[in-house]
N, C-alpha and C positions, 0 to 999 in steps of 0.2 A: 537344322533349324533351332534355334536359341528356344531356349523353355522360358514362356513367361511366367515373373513369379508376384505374386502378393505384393502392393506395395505397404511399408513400414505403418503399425497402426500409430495413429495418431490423436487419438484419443485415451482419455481416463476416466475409469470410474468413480466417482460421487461417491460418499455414502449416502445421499439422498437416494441414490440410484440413477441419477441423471450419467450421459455420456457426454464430457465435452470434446468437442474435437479441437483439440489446441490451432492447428494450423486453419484452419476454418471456424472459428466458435460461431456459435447461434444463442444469442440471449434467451431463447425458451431453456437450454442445457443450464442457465445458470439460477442458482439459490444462494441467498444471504446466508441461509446459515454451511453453506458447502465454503462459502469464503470466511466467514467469522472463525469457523473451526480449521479452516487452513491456514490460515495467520497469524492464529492463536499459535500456532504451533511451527510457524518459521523465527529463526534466530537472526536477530540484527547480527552486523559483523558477521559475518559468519560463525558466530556465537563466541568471537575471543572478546568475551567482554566478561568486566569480573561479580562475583556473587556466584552464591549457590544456582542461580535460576536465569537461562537465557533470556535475553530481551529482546520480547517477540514483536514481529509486525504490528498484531492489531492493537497491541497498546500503543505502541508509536503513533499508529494511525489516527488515535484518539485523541494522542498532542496535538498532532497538526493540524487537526479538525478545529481544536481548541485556540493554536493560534490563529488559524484564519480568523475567528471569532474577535480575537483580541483585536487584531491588524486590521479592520472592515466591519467595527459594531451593529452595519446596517446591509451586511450583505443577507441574501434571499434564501431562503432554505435550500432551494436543488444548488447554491455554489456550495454551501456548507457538505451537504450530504456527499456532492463531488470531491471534498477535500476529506471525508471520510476516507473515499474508494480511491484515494491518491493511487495506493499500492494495491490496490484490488487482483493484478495478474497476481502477482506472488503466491496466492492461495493453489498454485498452477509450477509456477514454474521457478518458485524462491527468489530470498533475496537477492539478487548478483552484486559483489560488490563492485563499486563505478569502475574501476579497470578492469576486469573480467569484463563488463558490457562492452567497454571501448575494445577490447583483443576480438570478441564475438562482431561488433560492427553492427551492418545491414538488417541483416538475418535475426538477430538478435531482437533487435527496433519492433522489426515489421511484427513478428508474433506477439509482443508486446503492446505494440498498437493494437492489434486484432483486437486482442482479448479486453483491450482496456474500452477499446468503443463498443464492443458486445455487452459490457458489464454497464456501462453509460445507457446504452439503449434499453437494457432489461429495466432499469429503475429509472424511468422516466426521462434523462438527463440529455444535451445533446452528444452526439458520439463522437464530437470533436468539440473541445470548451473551449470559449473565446480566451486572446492570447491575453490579456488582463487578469481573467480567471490563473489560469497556468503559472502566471509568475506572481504571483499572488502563492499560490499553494504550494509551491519553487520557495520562495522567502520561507516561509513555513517549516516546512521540510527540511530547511537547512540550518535554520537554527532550533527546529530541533534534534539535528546531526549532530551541531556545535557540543551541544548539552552532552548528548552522549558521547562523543570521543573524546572530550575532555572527563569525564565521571564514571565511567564504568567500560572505555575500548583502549586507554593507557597514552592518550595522547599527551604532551606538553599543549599546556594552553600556546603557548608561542607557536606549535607547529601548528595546532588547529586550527588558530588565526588565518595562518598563508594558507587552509584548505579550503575554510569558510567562515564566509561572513558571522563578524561578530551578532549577536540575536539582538534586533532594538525592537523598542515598541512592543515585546512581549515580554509576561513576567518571568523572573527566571526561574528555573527547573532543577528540581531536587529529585534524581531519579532513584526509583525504586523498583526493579520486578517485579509482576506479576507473574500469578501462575498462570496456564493455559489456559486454564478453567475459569478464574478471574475476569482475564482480557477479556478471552472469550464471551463470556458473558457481558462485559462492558462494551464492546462493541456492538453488541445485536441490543442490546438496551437505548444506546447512541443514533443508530440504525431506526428502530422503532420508534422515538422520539422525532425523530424528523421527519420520518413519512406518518405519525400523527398531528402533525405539526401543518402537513399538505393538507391533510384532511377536516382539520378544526376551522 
């Protein structure tokens, strides 16, 4: 008779002390500051980008907060605060860069999704954003991609062009590192301004 064993844990610890269960999340498992301090501390590119200091998620995430701003001067604080938590799994499961997600497929998606509507739900948002919202935060996102493969991941602007859209409508970007500590803190300041923002 086959010995049944343990199936693979799936979850991680917090240093809040929360357990999330990747494959399952529950928005009570999640805390802003367990994602600000894990973002602060993932590397775009897979950190080949140049400078003394990788260039972390939650700064990025602070651009593209900022260009939705620019792109939609009348959009509603939970879209904004949504294009904060664009990259909100990462604090979880890292950057991937877009061909590595395309090799992983399905599998990849789905945990992806989980987490991103668990994190939706925990701060108010709905757990699936309308498709306007998405490509909205999608434009965003990419040119703030542009900025960085051209300025600090060694692209030709020529090739970065045939990867992505050139950035309109938003001003352009002078990149600089932050430290973890930095972002980090600039993010949960970004954070806290919008959910005071709900409240006023």
């Amino acid at each position: 008779m086959p010995q049944l064993t343990n199936p693979p844990r799936a979850w991680q610890r917090m240093l809040s002390g929360r357990r999330l269960d990747i494959l399952d999340p529950s928005p009570l498992d999640i805390e802003i500051e367990d994602i600000a301090h894990g973002l602060a501390r993932v590397a775009r590119w897979n950190g080949q980008t140049t400078g003394a200091l990788p260039f972390n998620v939650a700064q990025h995430s602070v651009i593209v907060a900022d260009f939705c701003t620019e792109l939609s001067p009348q959009w509603p604080r939970e879209w904004r605060l949504a294009a904060l938590l664009h990259d909100a799994p990462e604090y979880v499961i890292g950057d991937m860069i877009s061909p590595f997600k395309s090799a992983l497929g399905e599998h990849y998606r789905r945990v992806e999704r989980g987490l991103q509507q668990a994190i939706h739900l925990r701060f108010g948002l709905p757990a699936i954003l309308p498709e306007r919202v998405e490509k909205l935060i999608k434009k965003a996102d990419r040119a703030c991609a542009f900025f960085e493969a051209t300025q600090i991941a060694g692209f030709e602007e020529e090739e970065a062009r045939r990867l992505f859209p050139v950035p309109q409508a938003v001003s352009p970007l002078n990149i600089t590192a932050m430290t973890a500590s930095e972002s980090q803190q600039l993010f949960l300041e970004r954070f806290t301004a919008l959910i005071e923002e709900e409240a006023a």
